[in-house]
N, C-alpha and C positions, 0 to 999 in steps of 0.2 A: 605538748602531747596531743594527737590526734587521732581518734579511733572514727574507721568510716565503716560501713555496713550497706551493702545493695539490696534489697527488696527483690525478691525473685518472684513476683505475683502471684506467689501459691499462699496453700493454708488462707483461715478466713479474711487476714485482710486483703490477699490477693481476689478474693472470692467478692469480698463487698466492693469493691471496686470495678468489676468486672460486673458486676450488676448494677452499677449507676451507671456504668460506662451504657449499659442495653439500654437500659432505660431512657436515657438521655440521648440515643440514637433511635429510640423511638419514636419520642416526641417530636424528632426533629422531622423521620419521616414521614410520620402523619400531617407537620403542617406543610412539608414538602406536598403530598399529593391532597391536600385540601388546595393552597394554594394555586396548583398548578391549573386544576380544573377550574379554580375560582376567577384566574388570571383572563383564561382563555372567553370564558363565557360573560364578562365585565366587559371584554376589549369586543365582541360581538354588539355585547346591548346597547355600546357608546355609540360605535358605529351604525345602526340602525336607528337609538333615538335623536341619536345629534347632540349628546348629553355631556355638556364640560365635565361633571360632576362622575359619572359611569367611567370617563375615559380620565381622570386623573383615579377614583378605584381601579381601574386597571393596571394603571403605574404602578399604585399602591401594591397589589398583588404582585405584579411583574417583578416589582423590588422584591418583594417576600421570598420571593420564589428564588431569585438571587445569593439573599442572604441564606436562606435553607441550605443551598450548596456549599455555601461558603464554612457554614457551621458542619457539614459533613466532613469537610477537607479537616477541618479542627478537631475533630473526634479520631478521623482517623490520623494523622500525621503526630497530633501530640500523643497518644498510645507508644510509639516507636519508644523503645529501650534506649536507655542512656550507651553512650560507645565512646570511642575516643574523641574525638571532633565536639562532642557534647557531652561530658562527663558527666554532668547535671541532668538530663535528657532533653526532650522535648517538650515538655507540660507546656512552656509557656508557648507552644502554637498554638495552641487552642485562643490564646488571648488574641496573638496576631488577627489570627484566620475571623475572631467576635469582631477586632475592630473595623476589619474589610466590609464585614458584613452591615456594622454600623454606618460606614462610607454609601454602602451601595444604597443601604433605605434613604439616606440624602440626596445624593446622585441621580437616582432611576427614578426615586419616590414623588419626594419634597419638591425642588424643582419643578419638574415637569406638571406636578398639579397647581403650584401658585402659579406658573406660566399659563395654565389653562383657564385660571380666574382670573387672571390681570386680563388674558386676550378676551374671556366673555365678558368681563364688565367694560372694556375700552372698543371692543373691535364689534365686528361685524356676527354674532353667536347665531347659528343653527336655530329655525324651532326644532320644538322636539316633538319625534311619530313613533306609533307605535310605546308610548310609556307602559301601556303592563307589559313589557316585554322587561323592562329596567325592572318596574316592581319586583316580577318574578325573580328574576335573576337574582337580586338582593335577597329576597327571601331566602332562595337557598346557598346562596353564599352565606349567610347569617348561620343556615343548620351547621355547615360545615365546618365554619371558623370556630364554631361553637362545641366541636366535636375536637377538634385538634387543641383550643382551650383547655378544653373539661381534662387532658390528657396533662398539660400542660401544670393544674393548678393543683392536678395528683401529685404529680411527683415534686413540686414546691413544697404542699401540704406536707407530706413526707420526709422530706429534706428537713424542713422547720421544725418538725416536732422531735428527728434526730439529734438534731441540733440547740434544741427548746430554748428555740426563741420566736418571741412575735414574729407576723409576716416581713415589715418594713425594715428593722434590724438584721432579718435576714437576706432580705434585698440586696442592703447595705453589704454587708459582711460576705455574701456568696463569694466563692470562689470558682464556679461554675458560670460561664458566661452565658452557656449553649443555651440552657434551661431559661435563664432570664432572658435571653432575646427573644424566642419563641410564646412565652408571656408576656413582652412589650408586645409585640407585634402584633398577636393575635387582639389583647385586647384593646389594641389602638385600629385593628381593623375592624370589631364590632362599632367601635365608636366612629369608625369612616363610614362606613356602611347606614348607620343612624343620621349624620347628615348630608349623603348621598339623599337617600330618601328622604329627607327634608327637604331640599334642596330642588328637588324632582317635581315634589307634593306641590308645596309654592307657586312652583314654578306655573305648577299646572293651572293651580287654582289661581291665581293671579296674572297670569299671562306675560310677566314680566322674568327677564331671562336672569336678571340684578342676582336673585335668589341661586341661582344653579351656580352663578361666577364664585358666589360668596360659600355656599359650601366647597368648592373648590379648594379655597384657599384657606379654611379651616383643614380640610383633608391634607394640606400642602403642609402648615404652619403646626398636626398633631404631629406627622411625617420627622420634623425637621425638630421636636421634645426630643419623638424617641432615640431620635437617631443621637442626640446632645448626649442625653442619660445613658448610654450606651458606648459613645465614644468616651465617655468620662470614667465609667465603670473599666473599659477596658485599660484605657490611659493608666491608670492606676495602678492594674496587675501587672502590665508590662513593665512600667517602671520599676517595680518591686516592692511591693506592699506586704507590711508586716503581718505575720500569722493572728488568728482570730486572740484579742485581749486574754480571753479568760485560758486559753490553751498555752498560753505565753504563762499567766501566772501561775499556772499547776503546773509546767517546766522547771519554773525557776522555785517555787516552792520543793517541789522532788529530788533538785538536787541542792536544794538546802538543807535537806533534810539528811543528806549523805552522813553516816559518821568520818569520813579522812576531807569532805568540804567545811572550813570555818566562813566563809564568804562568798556569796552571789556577785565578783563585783561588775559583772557586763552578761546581759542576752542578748542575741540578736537574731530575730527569725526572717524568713523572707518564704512566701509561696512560691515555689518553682513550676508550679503546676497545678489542676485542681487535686486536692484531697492529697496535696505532697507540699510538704513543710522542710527545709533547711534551717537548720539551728547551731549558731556559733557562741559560747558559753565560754567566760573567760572565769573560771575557779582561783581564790585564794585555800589553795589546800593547807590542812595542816601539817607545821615542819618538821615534826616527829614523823613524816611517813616517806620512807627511802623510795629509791625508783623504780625498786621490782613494785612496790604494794602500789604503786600510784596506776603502772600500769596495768597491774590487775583491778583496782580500783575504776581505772577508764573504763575497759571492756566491762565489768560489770554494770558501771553506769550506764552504758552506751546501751547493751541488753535490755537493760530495767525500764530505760525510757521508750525504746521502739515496743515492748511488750503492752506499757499501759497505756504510750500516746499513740496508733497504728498510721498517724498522715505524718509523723516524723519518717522522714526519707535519707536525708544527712544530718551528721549529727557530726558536729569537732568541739574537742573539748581541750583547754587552754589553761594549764598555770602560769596566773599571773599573780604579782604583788597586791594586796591592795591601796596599799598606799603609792602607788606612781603616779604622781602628778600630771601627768599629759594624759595619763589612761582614764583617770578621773574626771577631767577636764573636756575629754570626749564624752563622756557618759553622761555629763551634767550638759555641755551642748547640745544633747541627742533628747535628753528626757527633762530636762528644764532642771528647778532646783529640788526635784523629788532627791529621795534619797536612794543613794546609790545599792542596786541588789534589788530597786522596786521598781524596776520598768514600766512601764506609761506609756503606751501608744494611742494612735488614733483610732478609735473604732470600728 
């Protein structure tokens, strides 16, 4: 027995969604146009001081600027409504479109600045003219970043306490890619910027160029974390990663608690999207209840649970035995030798 129900994004949980949707195309805007200015005035001050360190920040930014677009296309293409060709919708673009964006911080970023330290420690490096021209520039690259940050660590903050849990667990467990890239980023590019001008400083004060190479390749070597922890985050959602632990066992507790359910004996959740959950639930019903009550018993269920859980999206619900051997056998494969009805995921 399967009962399915579409989400029409109205009433308030259409409504809460539609305002992290804003939100999260805010942030993204904002570090689109810090970045963009940041890009262009980094790639000026390399080329004027002769600065390995300025011209791989530029890459840095250059990527950023990248991955911004790339997190735009993600916002908007996974919003598209579920149709026939994708029954399930689109959620999971947004993960695609995070992992591109993970590629390009490697690609445009990472590379191109350990290239720029390897060539200034081995090759023939520039001195450098004109350095408060770099100082400045950093300076107000730093307000900026720091501006599209502060936007950034808002709507984290907010997220996390929605969801009341510490920052790092939340990290963990986001189902929002957009948000955490634009936090990686940002604050991997105050920390490039910090040995940018190190890097500069050194350089200046010691006359030796060793310095400018080696922030380079630190700038190159933060580049190439973020981008890991990011392709790893998305890697994950793409494959299909199970809904948050504790939303899984208030599921499976709710409908244990059914009167016509005697047994929990399989859950199975998967994120299809941010803030949208699929839930496949195999029930040992009780055998006193004929076919009409079971499937009035569905749709009730089906109701009960979209009302109290609102990122439940699909929902099929299954009478099975619970003693079938090969169903059981699955279940213990899946969840080790817990007991069957108590689901155990990965965090």
């Amino acid at each position: 027995m399967t009962e399915q129900a579409e989400q029409t994004g109205t009433g308030p949980e259409g409504a809460g969604e539609s305002s992290e949707h804003g939100e999260s195309l805010l942030t993204v805007l904002l570090a689109l146009g810090a970045n963009t200015a940041i890009a262009v005035a980094k790639l000026l001050a390399g080329l004027l001081t002769g600065s390995a360190a300025m011209l791989s920040e530029a890459a840095h930014s250059a990527a950023d600027c990248g991955t911004e677009l790339f997190l735009l296309t993600a916002l908007r293409r996974s919003a598209r409504p579920a149709d026939r060709s994708h029954p399930f919708g689109y959620g999971k673009e947004r993960y695609f479109w995070s992992l591109l964006a993970a590629v390009s911080i490697f690609t445009a970023g990472a590379l191109f600045s350990l290239y720029q330290g390897v060539h200034t420690l081995t090759g023939n490096p520039e001195e450098h003219q004109d350095v408060l021209v770099a100082y400045l520039v950093l300076a107000a690259a730093a307000v900026l970043e720091s501006i599209s940050l502060t936007q950034a660590i808002r709507q984290v903050r907010g997220e996390k306490t929605k969801d009341d849990l510490p920052l790092l667990q939340y990290l963990r467990r986001s189902d929002d890619p957009t948000v955490k890239t634009v936090l990686y980023e940002d604050s991997a590019a105050l920390l490039g910027l910090l040995f940018a001008f190190g890097g500069i400083g050194l350089t200046q004060l010691t006359g030796s160029q060793t310095w400018d190479g080696i922030a380079s390749l630190l700038i190159g070597l933060l580049l190439v974390l973020v981008a890991y922890l990011l392709g790893r985050t998305n890697m994950n959602l793409l494959i299909g990663r199970q809904a948050d632990p504790r939303l899984v066992f208030a599921v499976r507790d709710r409908l244990a608690a059914q009167p016509e359910v005697e047994v929990v004996v399989d859950l199975l959740t998967m994120l299809t999207g941010t803030d949208r959950v699929l839930v496949c639930a195999r029930l040992d019903f009780d055998d006193a209840v004929n076919t009409a009550e079971l499937e009035r018993a569905c749709v009730r269920i089906d109701n009960e649970l979209r009302q109290e859980f609102p990122d439940l999206d699909e929902i099929f619900l299954e009478p099975v035995p619970r003693n079938d051997p090969e169903l059981r056998a699955r279940v213990r494969a899946r969840y080790g030798p817990s007991q069957l009805g108590q689901p155990s995921g990965p965090a």
